[in-house]
N, C-alpha and C positions, 0 to 999 in steps of 0.2 A: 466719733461723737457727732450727734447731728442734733440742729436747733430747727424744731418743727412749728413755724408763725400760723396760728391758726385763728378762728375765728370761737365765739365764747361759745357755741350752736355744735363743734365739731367732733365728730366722731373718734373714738380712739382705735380705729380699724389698720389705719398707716403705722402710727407709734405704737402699738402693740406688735405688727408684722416685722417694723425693726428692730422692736428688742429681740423678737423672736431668732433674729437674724444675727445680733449677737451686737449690736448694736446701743450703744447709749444714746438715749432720748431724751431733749428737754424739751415738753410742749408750753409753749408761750401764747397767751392769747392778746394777740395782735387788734381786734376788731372786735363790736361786737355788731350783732345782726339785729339793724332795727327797720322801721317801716318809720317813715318819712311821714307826717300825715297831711304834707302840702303835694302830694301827689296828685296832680289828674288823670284818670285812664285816658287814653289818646282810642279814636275811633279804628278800631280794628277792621273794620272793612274791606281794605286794601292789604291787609297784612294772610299770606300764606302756609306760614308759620308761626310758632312761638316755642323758644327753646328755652328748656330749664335745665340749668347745673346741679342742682342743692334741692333737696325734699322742702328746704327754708323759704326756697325761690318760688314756688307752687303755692306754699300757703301766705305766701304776702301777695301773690298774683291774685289769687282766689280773695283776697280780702278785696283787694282793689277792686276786680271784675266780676266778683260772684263767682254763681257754678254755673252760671248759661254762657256760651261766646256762640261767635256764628259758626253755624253748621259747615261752613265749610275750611276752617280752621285744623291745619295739620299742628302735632304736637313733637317734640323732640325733647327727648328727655337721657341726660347723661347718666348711666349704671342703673344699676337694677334697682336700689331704691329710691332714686329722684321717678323713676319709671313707676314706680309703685304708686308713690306717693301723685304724681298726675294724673295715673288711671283711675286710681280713687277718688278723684277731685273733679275729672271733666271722661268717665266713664261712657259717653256716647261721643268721644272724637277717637280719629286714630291717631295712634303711638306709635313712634320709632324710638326702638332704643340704641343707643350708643355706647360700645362698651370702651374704656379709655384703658 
């Protein structure tokens, strides 16, 4: 039996694979996913990269900083659709994907 803490935003890709596996699942929603709105973007200038986890993490970035950052900004993004989701978002930087 496993208790999977997830956030209210999360995909049912993991708890579906372990039921699959034969597995009892209970998903709890632990968090939910919001956007701060006393945020300040801090000046990226100095910054070489910016890594995304979560496709969630991209589109609260993009609220924050738009769809321009500096051209010389590298991008890292975890699995294929956090990858996705920041090529579509900042489509003239490069992407590294990470697969976990």
């Amino acid at each position: 039996r496993i208790l999977l803490p997830a956030s209210d935003l999360a995909r049912e890709t993991l708890a579906e694979g372990l039921r699959t596996a034969g597995n009892r699942v209970d998903v709890v929603t632990f968090y939910q996913t919001v956007i701060r709105p006393d945020l300040v973007p801090e000046d990226l200038t100095g910054i070489s990269f910016v890594a995304f986890s979560s496709p969630s993490g991209v589109t609260a970035f993009q609220k924050l900083y738009g769809s321009r950052l500096p051209a010389h900004l590298r991008i890292v993004a975890l699995g294929e659709l956090t990858s996705r989701a920041a090529g579509d978002a900042y489509p003239r930087h490069e992407l590294d994907m990470v697969n976990a």
